[in-house]
C-alpha positions in Angstrom: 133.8 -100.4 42.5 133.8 -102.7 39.4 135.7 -102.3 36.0 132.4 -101.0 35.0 132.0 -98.6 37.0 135.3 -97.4 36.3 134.5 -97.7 32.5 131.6 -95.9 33.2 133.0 -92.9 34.8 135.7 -92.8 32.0 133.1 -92.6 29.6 131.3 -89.8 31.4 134.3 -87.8 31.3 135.6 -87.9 27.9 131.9 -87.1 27.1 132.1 -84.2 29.3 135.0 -82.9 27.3 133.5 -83.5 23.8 135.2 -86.5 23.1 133.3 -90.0 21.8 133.6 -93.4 22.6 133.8 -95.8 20.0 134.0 -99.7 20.2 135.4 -102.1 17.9 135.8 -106.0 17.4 133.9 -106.3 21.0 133.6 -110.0 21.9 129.8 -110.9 22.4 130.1 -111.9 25.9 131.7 -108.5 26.8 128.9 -106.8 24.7 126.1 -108.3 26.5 127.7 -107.7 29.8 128.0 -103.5 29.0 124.1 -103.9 27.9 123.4 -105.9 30.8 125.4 -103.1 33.3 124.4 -99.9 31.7 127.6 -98.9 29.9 126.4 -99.5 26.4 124.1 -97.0 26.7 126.2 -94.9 27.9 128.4 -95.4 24.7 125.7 -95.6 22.5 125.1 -98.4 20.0 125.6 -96.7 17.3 129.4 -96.4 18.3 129.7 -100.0 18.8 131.6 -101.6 15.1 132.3 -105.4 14.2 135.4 -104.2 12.8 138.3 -101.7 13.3 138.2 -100.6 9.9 134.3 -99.6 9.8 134.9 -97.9 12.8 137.3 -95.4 11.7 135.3 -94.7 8.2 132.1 -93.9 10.7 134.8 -91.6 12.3 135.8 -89.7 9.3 132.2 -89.7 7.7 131.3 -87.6 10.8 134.2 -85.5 11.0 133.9 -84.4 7.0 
């Protein structure tokens, strides 16, 4: 089992209980690795943020 993997199943499971994943300030290598292995989907692009900060004002624009 890889880091992935474990990643993956995380991800799965918070998702399960109604809870998002978001990404922030995500190095490119590591980026390309979760699109090349699957877990980016499972996050979703659109919760993927260059920056901390525009992360959290996605957060609170959809929980307002």
């Amino acid at each position: 089992m890889t880091s992935t993997d474990l990643i993956k199943g995380l991800v799965k499971e918070l998702h399960g209980k109604g809870i998002d994943v978001y990404l922030a300030e995500v190095h490119a290598p590591v980026l390309e690795h979760a699109r090349k292995t699957g877990l980016l989907e499972s996050i979703g692009e659109d919760h993927v943020f260059s920056t901390v900060d525009l992360a959290v004002r996605s957060c609170e624009r959809s929980f307002s």
